[in-house]
Each structure stands twice: as C-alpha cells, then as structure tokens.
NUBAFI-942526 format. One line per 4 residues: for each residue z negated, x negated, y negated of C-alpha. Coordinates in steps of 0.2 Angstrom, whole numbers. Example, Ala and Ser with C-alpha at 12.3 -4.5 7.8 and 13.67 -1.06 7.14 Angstrom:
-39:-62:22  -36:-68:5
This chain:
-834:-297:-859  -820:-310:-861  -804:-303:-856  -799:-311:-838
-782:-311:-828  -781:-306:-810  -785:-323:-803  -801:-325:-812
-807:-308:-810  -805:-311:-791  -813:-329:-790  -827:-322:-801
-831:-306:-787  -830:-320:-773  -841:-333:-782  -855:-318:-784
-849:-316:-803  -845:-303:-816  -827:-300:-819  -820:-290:-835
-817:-277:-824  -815:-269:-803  -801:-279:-795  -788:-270:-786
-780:-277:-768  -773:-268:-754  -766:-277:-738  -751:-271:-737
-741:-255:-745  -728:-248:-733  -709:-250:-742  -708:-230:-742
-723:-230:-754  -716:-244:-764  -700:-236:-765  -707:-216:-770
-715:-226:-784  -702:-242:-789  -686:-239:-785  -679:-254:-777
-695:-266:-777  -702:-274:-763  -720:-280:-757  -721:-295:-769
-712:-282:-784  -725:-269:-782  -739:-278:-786  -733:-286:-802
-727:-267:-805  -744:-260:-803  -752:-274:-808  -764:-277:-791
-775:-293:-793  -772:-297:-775  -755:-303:-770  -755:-305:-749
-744:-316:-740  -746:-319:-720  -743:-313:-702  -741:-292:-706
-723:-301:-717  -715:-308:-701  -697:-303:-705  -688:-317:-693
-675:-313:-680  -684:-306:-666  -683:-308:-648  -679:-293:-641
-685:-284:-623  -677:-266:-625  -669:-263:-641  -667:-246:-641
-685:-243:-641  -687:-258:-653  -701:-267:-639  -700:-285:-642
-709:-302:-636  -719:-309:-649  -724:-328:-651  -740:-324:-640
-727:-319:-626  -734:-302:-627  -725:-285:-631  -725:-276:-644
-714:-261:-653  -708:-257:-669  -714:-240:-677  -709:-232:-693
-722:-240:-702  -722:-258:-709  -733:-266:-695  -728:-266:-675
-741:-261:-664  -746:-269:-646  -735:-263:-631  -739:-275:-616
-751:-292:-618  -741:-307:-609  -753:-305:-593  -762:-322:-593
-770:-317:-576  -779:-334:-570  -784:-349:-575  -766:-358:-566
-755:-344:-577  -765:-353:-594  -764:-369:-588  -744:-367:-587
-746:-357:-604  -736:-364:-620  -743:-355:-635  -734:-356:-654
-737:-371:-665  -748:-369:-678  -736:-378:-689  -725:-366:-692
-713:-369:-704  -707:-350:-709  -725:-346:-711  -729:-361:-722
-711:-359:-730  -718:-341:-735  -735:-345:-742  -726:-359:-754
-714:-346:-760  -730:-334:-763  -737:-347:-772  -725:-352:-782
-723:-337:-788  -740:-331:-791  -753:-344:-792  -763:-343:-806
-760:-325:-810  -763:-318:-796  -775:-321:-781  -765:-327:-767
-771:-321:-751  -764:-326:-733  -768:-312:-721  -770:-315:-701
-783:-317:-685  -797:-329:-680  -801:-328:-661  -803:-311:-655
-783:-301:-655  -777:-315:-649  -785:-315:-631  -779:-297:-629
-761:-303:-633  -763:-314:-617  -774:-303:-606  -769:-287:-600
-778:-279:-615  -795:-274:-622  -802:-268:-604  -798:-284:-596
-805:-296:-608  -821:-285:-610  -823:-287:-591  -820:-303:-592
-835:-309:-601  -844:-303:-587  -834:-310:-574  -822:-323:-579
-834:-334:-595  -824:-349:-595  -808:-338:-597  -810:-331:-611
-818:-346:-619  -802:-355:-617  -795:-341:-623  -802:-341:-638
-799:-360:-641  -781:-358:-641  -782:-344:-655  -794:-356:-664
-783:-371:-664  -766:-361:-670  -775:-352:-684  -785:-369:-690
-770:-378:-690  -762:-366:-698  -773:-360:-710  -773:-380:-716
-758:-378:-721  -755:-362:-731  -771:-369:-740  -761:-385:-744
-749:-376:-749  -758:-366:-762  -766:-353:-754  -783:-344:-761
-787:-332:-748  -787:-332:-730  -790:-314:-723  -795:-314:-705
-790:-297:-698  -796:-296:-681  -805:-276:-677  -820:-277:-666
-826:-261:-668  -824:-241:-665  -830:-228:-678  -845:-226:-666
-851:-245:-667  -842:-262:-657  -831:-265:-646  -845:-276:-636
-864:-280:-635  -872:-292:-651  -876:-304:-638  -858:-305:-629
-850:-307:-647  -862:-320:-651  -859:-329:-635  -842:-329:-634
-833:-325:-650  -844:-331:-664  -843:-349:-660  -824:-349:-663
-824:-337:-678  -837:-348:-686  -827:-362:-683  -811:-354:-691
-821:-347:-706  -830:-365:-710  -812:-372:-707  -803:-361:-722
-819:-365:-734  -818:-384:-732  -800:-382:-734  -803:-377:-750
-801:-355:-751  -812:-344:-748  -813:-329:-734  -814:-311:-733
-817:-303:-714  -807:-287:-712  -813:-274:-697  -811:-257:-694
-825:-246:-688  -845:-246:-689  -849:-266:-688  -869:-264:-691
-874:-271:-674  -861:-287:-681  -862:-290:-699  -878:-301:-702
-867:-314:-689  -850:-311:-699  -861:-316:-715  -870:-331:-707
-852:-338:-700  -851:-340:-722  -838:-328:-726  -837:-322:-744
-834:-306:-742  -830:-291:-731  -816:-279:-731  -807:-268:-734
-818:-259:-721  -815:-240:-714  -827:-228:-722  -834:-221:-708
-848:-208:-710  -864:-220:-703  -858:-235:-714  -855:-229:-730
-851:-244:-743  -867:-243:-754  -879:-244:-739  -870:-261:-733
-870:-268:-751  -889:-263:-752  -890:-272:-735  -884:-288:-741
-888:-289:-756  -875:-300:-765  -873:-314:-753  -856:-308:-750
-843:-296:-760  -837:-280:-753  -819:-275:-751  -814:-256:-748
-815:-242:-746  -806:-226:-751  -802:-216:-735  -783:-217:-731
-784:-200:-724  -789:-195:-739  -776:-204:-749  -764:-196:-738
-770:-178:-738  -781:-176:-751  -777:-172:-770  -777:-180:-784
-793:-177:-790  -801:-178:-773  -793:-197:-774  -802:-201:-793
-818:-193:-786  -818:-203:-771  -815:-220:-780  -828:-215:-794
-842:-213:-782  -838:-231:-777  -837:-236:-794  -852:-227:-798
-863:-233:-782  -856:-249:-777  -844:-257:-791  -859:-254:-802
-870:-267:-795  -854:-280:-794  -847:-291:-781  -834:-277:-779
-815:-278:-774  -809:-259:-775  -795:-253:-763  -792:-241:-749
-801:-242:-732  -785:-252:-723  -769:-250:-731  -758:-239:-738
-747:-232:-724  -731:-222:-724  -740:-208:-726  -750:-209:-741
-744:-199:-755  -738:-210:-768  -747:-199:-782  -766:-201:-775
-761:-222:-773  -757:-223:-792  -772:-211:-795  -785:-224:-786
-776:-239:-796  -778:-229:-811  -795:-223:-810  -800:-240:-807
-792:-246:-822  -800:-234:-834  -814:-233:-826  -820:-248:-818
-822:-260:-833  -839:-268:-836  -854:-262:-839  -851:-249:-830
C-alpha cells in the first residue's frame, strides 16, 4: 500500500476506497485536553501535534464578541435570538429558544445572513492553512436545531407537527436557506467537508415517528445534503443516539457517511456497517465515557475491537463517539490515536 497523507486517506474512506491506513478525526478537543497534552496550542495546533487527518472548522469555533443577557451567569442571545449559556466546556448549551409562538411573530422575524463574513473569513484561514494536507471539514446544522432555537424547545416543535404543519415547515426553510447559502460559501472557499450536526435521537431510538421525520424534516435535510455535494464536498451526518428507525433515509438523502455516532448498546457500529454495506463510511465510535473513566488499556481494547470488526472491512474514520470533552483524560485520548496508528494500517 502506497503511502498516503491525511487528505488522501480521507477522500479515499469517503469515495468507498482503501486508505494506507484508519484515519483519525474528532469534532472538537476541549482546550483543557489540548493544553494537558501541548502546552500552549490551540484547536488548529493540536491536530498538526497529533497528527489527526481531520482538521474542523465551523459553528462549535464561534469566538466573536457576544451579546450578552446576564453576564454573570454567562447566558447570552445568540444569532437565532435564542438563549444560550456558557459552561466549562468548549461549546454553549441551550438556555431559552427565542419563542417564535405564531405565524405573525415569524412573519416579523429577521433571521442571520447566510453570508457571514466571520464564518467565511474562518474557513479561508482553515484552508489556507490546511488544504491539501489535511481534510478540511466545516461543522454545523441542516434543519432540525434550528427550529428549536425559535420555538420554545423540543416539546413545542414536536407538538407542532401535529398541530401547527405549515409552522414548522417554514421553519425549516429558513434553517435551509442560511445553511445553503452558507455552506456555498465555505465550499468556495475551499472547504472539503461539511458536517451536519443536528441530534434527532435518544439512546432509546428518535426523537419522533419515521413518518413525521420524513414528512417534515427530510425534505430540507435532502435539500442541504444535495446542496453541499453539487457545491463540490462531500458530507458526513452526525447524531447521537439509536438512529435505526432513521438511517436508510439519512443514506438515501446521499450522505457519505455517518458519524461520529454514540455507541449505544442496541447500535453497535459493526451491525450498522453490516446494515449498509459500504454505500456510506462510518465515523465513530469510542465511548467518551469510557475515554474519561476508563484506563488505558480498556481505551486500546475498545478501539481494537472497532478496528478488528469494523475498520477491517473499510470505509472507516476512527474516533470517539462525540468529542473529546473536558473530562476526558488526556492519557486514554493519546492511547485511541495511538492504537489506531499502530494498529490500524492496512490489511488489517
């Protein structure tokens, strides 16, 4: 097997190929991670420093000033209009949706431009930087968080496919037409990757019926997905929880691959890669519990099993089930990129 760099050994995963060897990506690695293991290095350091075949750029990196609604507890209005709050860890989490209770409130309802110059700005730079080396991957949503940002929540839009349809579907087209346009443009600027990170599910299966995501959510992701690919990059679909009742319609929408996706115990990684076959690659999964509690050789057993049942059979990008979190303990991280290193290279 000809030696490959970490661009190649992607594009080869997601273009149902053989790469030299397992790639490695994780989303994001919170800074305390990064700092345990390099001193001093940020997001785009670290994965030069551990050489990661993935570099992400996108939404998760929003640094700008924020607008903010009580600083003391660190809630501020995000560009949806909705709440949300600063944590210890490298993401914010929800607080309050911006309450778009009618159809008069979305008439009146100016969203962000898809044209956003910071988020455009921040792709080139990735790119500059990276391209052709690297993988460059642009992480952020397709139709289904952003509806919650404007309702009051998961409850309310749920109930609303029931009781409010033409709601929700103009809900969705203003998610749609933001991440199109703006998907276009971190594409033109170089981008390879766009990863769609929208959760529609539990541990214990959807968040709704087959039927109601087909009906009312599936026409916009499609749209976004086809969008990305005639733009020129490919697309991986991340979700937690068990997505069976889903995936067959994730796959159909053309994505190329799936992931990182939560190990959870009735969707273990080789049954969905027997599943499908290779009309899409897998991303995924070590358990992030794991990574955080476990040892270090509970970590290499746990990504030799994947290596030995799913990377085995290709069409494999090897990291942990979401991303690396404050928590994680910076020995079992290095121990999963190591392993995969060593052990990963093909044949298996």
């Amino acid at each position: 097997m000809v030696a490959m760099n970490s661009a190649e050994r992607v594009f080869a995963v997601l273009d149902g190929k053989q790469p030299d060897r397992v790639p490695l990506m994780e989303l994001i690695v919170d800074p305390v991670v990064i700092e345990a293991l390099f001193p001093g290095a940020d997001w785009w350091d670290f994965v030069d420093l551990m050489d990661l075949d993935v570099v992400t750029c996108g939404i998760m990196m929003d640094r700008r000033p924020v607008e903010w609604v009580d600083k003391e507890q660190r809630i501020f209005r995000d560009k949806w209009g909705a709440l949300q709050r600063f944590t210890s860890e490298v993401m914010p989490v929800p607080w309050h949706p911006a309450r778009i209770e009618s159809e008069d409130d979305l008439e009146r309802y100016v969203g962000p431009d898809g044209n956003d110059p910071y988020f455009v700005d921040m792709a080139r730079r990735c790119v500059e930087r990276f391209k052709g080396r690297k993988a460059v991957c642009f992480i952020g949503e397709e139709v289904f968080a952003v509806p919650q940002y404007l309702r009051s929540g998961l409850e309310h839009l749920m109930l609303d496919c029931a009781m409010r349809p033409e709601l929700v579907k103009k809900l969705t087209r203003i998610s749609v037409e933001y991440y199109v346009e703006l998907y276009r443009r971190v594409i033109a600027e170089g981008v390879d990757i766009i990863l769609l990170g929208d959760d529609y599910a539990w541990k214990m299966g959807p968040f709704m019926s087959p039927a109601h995501f087909e009906k009312f959510f599936l026409p916009g992701f499609t749209t976004v997905v086809q969008e990305c690919k005639r733009a020129g990059a490919y697309v991986i679909k991340h979700t937690d929880g068990d997505i069976w009742k889903l995936v067959d319609m994730f796959v159909a929408a053309g994505v190329d691959a799936l992931g990182p996706l939560e190990p959870v115990p009735t969707m273990p990684l080789e049954a969905l890669q027997r599943h499908l076959g290779r009309q899409v690659a897998l991303v995924g999964n070590v358990d992030v519990d794991l990574l955080c509690r476990g040892t270090e050789e509970e970590v290499r057993a746990a990504t030799r099993h994947l290596l030995q049942t799913v990377s085995v059979h290709g069409g494999h990008i090897m990291s942990s089930g979401n991303s690396i979190i404050s928590a994680v303990n910076p020995a079992n991280y290095r121990a999963l990129v190591e392993t995969t290193k060593n052990e990963g290279v093909y044949p298996l």
